[in-house]
C-alpha positions as CSV (number, residue, x, y, z in Angstrom):
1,X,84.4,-37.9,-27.2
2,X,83.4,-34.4,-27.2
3,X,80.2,-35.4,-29.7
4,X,79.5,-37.9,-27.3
5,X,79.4,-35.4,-24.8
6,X,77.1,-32.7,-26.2
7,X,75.2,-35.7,-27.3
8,X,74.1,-36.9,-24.2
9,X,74.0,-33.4,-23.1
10,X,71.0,-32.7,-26.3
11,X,69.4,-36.0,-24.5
12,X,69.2,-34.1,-21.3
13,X,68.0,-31.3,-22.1
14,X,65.5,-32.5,-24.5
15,X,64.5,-34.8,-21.6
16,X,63.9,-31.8,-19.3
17,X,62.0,-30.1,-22.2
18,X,59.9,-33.1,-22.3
19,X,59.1,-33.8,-18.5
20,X,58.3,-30.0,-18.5
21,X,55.7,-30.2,-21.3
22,X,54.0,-33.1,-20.1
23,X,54.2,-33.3,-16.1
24,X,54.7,-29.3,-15.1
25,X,51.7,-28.1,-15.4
26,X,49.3,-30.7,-13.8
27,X,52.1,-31.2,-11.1
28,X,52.2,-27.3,-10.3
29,X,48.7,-27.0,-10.7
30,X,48.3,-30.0,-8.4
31,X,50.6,-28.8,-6.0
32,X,48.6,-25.9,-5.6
33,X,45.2,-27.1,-5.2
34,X,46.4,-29.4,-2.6
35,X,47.8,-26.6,-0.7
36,X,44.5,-25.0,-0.9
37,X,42.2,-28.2,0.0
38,X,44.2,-28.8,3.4
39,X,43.2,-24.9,4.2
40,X,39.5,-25.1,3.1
41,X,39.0,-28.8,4.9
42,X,40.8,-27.1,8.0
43,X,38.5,-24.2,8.1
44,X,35.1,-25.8,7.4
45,X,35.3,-28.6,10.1
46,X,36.2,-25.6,12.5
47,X,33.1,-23.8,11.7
48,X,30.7,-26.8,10.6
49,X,32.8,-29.6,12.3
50,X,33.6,-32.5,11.1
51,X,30.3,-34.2,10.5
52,X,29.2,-31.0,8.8
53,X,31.8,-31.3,6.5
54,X,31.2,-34.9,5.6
55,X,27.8,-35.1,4.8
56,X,28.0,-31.5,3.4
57,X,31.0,-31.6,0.8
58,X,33.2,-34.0,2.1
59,X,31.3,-37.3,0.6
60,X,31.4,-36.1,-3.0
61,X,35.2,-35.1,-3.1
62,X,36.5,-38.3,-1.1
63,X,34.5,-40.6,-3.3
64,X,36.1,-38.7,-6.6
65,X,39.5,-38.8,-4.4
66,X,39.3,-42.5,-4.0
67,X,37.9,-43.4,-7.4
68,X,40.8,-41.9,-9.1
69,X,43.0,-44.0,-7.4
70,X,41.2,-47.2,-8.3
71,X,39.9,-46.4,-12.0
72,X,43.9,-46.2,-12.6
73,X,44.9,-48.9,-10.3
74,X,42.7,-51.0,-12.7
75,X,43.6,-49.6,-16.3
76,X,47.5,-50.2,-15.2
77,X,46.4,-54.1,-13.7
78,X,46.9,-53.9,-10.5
79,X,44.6,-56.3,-8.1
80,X,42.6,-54.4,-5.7
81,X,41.9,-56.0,-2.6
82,X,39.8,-53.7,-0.8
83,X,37.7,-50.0,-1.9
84,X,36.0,-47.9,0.3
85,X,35.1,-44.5,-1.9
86,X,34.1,-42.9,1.8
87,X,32.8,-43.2,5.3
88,X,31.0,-40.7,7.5
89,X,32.5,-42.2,10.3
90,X,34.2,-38.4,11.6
91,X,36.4,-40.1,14.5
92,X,37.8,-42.3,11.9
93,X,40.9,-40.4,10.2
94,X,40.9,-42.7,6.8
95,X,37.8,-41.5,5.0
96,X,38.5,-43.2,2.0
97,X,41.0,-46.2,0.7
98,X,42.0,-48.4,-2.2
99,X,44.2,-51.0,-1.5
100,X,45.8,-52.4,-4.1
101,X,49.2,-54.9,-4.6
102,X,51.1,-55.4,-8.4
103,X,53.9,-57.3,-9.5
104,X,57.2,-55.5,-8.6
105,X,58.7,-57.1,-11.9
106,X,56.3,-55.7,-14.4
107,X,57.5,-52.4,-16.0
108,X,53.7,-51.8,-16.8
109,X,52.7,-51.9,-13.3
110,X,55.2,-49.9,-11.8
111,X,54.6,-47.5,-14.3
112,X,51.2,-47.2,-13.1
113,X,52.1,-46.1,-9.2
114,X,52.7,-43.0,-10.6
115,X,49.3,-42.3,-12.1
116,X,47.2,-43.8,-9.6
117,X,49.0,-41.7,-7.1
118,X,48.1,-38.6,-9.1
119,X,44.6,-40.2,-10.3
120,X,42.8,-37.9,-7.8
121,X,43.9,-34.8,-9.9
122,X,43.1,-36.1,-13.1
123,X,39.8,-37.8,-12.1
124,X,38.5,-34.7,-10.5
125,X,39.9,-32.3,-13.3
126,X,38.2,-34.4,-15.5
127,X,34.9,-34.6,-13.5
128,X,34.9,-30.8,-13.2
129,X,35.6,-30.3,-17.2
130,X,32.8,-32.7,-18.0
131,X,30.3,-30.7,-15.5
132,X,31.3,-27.5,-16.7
133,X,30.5,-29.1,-20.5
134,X,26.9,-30.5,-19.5
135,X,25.6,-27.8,-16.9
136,X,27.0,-24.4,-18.5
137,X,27.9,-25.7,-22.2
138,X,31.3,-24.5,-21.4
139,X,33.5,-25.8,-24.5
140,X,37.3,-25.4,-22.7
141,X,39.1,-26.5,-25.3
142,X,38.0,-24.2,-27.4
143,X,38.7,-21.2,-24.7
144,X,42.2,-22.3,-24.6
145,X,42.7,-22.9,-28.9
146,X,42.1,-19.2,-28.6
147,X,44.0,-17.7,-25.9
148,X,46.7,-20.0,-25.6
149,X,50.1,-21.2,-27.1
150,X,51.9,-23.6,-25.1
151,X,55.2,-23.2,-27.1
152,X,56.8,-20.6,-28.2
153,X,60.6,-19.3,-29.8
154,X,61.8,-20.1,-26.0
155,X,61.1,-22.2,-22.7
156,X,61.2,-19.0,-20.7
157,X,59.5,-17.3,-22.9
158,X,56.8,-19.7,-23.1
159,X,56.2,-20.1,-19.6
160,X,55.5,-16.2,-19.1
161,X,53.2,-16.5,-22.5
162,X,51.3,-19.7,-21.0
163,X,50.6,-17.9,-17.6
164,X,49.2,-14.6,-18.9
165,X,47.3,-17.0,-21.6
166,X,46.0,-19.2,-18.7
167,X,44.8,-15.3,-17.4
168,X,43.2,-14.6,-20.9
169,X,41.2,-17.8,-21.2
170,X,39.7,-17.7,-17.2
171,X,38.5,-14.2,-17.5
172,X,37.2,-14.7,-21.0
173,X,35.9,-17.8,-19.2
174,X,34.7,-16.2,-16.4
175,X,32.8,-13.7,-18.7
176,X,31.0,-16.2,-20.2
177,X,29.7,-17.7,-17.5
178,X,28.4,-14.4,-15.8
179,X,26.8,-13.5,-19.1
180,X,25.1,-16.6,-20.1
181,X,21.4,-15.5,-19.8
182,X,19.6,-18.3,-20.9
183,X,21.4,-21.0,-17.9
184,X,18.6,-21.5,-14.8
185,X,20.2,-20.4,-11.3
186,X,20.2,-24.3,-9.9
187,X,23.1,-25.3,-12.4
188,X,25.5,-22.1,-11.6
189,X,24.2,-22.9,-8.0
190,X,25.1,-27.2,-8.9
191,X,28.1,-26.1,-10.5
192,X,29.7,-24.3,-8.0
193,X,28.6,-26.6,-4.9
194,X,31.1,-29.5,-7.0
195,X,33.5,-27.2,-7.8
196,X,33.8,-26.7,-4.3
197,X,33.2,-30.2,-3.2
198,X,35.4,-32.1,-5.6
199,X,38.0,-28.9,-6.7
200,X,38.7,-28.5,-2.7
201,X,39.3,-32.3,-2.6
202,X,41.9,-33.0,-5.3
203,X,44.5,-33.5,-2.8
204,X,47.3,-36.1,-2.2
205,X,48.2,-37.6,0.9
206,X,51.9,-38.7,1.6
207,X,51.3,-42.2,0.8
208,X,49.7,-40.7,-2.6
209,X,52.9,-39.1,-2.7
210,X,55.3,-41.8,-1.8
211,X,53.4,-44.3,-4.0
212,X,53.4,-41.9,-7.0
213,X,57.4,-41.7,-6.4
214,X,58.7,-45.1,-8.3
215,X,56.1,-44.8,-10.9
216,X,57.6,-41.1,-11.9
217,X,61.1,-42.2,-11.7
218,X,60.5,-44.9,-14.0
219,X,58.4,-42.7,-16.2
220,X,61.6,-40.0,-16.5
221,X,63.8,-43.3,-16.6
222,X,61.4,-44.1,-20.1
223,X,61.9,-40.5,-21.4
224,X,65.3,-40.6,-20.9
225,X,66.1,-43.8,-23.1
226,X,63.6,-42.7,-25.6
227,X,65.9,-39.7,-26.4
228,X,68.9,-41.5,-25.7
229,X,68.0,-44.0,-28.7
230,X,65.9,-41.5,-30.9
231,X,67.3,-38.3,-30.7
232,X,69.8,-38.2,-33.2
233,X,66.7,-38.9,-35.6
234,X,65.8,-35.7,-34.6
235,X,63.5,-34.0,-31.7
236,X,60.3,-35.2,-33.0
237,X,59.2,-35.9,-30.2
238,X,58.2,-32.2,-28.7
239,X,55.8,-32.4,-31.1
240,X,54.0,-35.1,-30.1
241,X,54.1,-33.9,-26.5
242,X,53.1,-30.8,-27.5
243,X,50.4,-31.6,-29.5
244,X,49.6,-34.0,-26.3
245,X,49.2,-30.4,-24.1
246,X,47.6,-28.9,-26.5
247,X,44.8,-31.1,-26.2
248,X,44.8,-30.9,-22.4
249,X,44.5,-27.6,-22.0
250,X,40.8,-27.3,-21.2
251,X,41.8,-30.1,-18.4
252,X,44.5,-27.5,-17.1
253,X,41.5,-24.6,-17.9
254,X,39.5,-26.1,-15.1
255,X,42.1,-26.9,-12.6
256,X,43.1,-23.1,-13.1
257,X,39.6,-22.0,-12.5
258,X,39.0,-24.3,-9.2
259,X,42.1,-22.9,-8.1
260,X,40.8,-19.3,-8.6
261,X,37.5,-19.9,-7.3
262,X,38.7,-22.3,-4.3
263,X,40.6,-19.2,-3.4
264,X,37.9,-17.0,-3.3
265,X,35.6,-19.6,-0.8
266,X,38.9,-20.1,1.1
267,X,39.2,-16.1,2.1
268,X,35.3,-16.4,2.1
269,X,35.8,-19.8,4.9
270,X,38.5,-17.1,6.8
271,X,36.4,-14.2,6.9
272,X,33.8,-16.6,8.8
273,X,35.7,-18.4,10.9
274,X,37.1,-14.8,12.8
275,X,33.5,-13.8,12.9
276,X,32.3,-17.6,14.8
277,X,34.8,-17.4,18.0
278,X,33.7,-13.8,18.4
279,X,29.8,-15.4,18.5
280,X,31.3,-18.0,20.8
281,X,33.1,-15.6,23.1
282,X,29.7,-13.5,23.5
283,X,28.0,-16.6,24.4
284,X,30.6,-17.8,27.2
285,X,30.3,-13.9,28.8
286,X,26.9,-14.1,29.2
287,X,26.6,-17.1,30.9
C-alpha cells in the first residue's frame, strides 16, 4: 500500500515537473504581455482614438491575433464556419473572429481548444522571431544555447537560473542589435513598428480563455496517464520535454524582449497621454 502511495505520489510530482517545463513559461510570459496589451490599446485609442489605432497598429496585430486562432483550429480539424482576420469598423467591439465547431467526442479535437485558444501567443511569438531572423539576422536560438540552462540540480533553483539567464541573453541581445552597423535605419524602424503592433496584440480574450480551458485539462489529464503507465520505466520523459524547451527558447527570447520593449512604449504611451488633457484643458480656457 505504502509503494502504491509514493508511487502515485512520483506520478504527481513528475506531472507538475512536466506541465512546468512545457506550459510555464509561455503561460507566464503570456499572462504578462496580455496584461500589457490591454494598457497600451487603452492608452493609444485615448490619445489617437480608436480609428487611429486601427489603421495605425491595430490591423496588423488583430489579423496575427485572429490567424492564430484559425491556423490551429485547422491543424487540430476543426470546421471553421466563419473568419474575419479584422475590421476597421471602430463602433464595432469584435475586431476580429474565427468561428469554428468540432466533435465533442474526439480526443484530438478537444485537445486542440487549448492551443487555438493560446494560438495568438504562439503565432505572434513566432511572427516576431521570424522578423527578427530576416530584418536584423538575429539567430535567438543561438542567444539562448549560450546564456541559458533550462534545468538545473533543482526546480527552484532552475527557475532563479532561467530568469537571470533570460536577463543575460536580452541584454546581450539588446547589444547586438544597437551595435549592428551595417543594418539600414528602415528595418530597426520596420522592426520595432511590428513589435509594437503584433507584441502589443498577443492578448487573449475570456472566450480565448474559457475555450483554452477543456483543451488544457485534457492535456494535464494526457500527462497524467503518461506517467501513471510509464513512470516506473523511469522519468525519461523530462528529457524529452526538456529538450522540447530547449529548442523554444528563442520563441520565449522574443516574447521576453516584446515584453521589455512593450514596457518601454507603454511608460512612453503614459508619459503622453498626461501631457494631451493638459493641451486639451488650455484649449477649453481660451475659448
Amino acid at each position: 500500500m505504502e509503494t502504491a502511495l509514493q508511487y502515485l505520489l512520483d506520478v504527481l510530482l513528475a506531472t507538475l515537473t512536466h506541465l512546468a517545463i512545457l506550459l510555464a513559461p509561455i503561460l507566464l510570459l503570456g499572462l504578462i504581455m496580455h496584461l500589457i496589451s490591454q494598457q497600451i490599446e487603452k492608452l493609444t485609442v485615448g490619445i489617437i482614438g480608436m480609428h487611429g489605432y486601427l489603421y495605425l497598429f491595430g490591423w496588423i496585430g488583430t489579423a496575427v491575433h485572429e490567424l492564430g486562432h484559425l491556423i490551429f483550429a485547422l491543424i487540430f480539424g476543426h470546421h471553421i464556419s466563419n473568419v474575419k482576420l479584422f475590421s476597421f469598423n471602430a463602433s464595432n467591439p469584435e475586431m476580429g473572429y474565427v468561428k469554428h465547431t468540432f466533435n465533442k467526442k474526439n480526443i484530438y479535437q478537444n485537445l486542440g481548444n487549448f492551443f487555438i485558444g493560446i494560438g495568438p501567443i504562439l503565432l505572434g511569438g513566432s511572427a516576431l522571431f521570424i522578423i527578427g531572423y530576416f530584418l536584423l539576422d538575429i539567430n535567438f536560438n543561438s542567444i539562448t544555447n549560450n546564456n541559458l540552462k533550462l534545468i538545473n540540480s533543482s526546480v527552484s533553483e532552475s527557475i532563479k537560473n532561467v530568469f537571470y539567464s533570460f536577463y543575460d541573453a536580452l541584454m546581450h541581445l539588446i547589444k547586438s542589435i544597437l551595435h549592428n552597423n551595417e543594418t539600414v535605419w528602415w528595418k530597426y524602424l520596420l522592426f520595432f513598428y511590428l513589435l509594437f503592433a503584433i507584441g502589443s496584440s498577443i492578448s487573449l480574450s475570456k472566450s480565448d480563455i474559457k475555450g483554452s480551458f477543456s483543451g488544457l485539462l485534457l492535456f494535464i489529464a494526457l500527462i497524467l496517464l503518461f506517467n501513471l503507465t510509464t513512470l516506473w520505466l523511469g522519468d525519461f520523459a523530462i528529457i524529452i520535454f526538456t529538450t522540447l524547451s530547449n529548442l523554444a527558447s528563442g520563441f520565449y527570447l522574443i516574447l521576453f524582449m516584446s515584453i521589455f520593449f512593450n514596457l518601454g512604449f507603454l511608460l512612453l504611451l503614459w508619459l503622453i497621454s498626461l501631457a494631451v488633457p493638459a493641451k486639451t484643458a488650455k484649449k477649453e480656457k481660451k475659448k
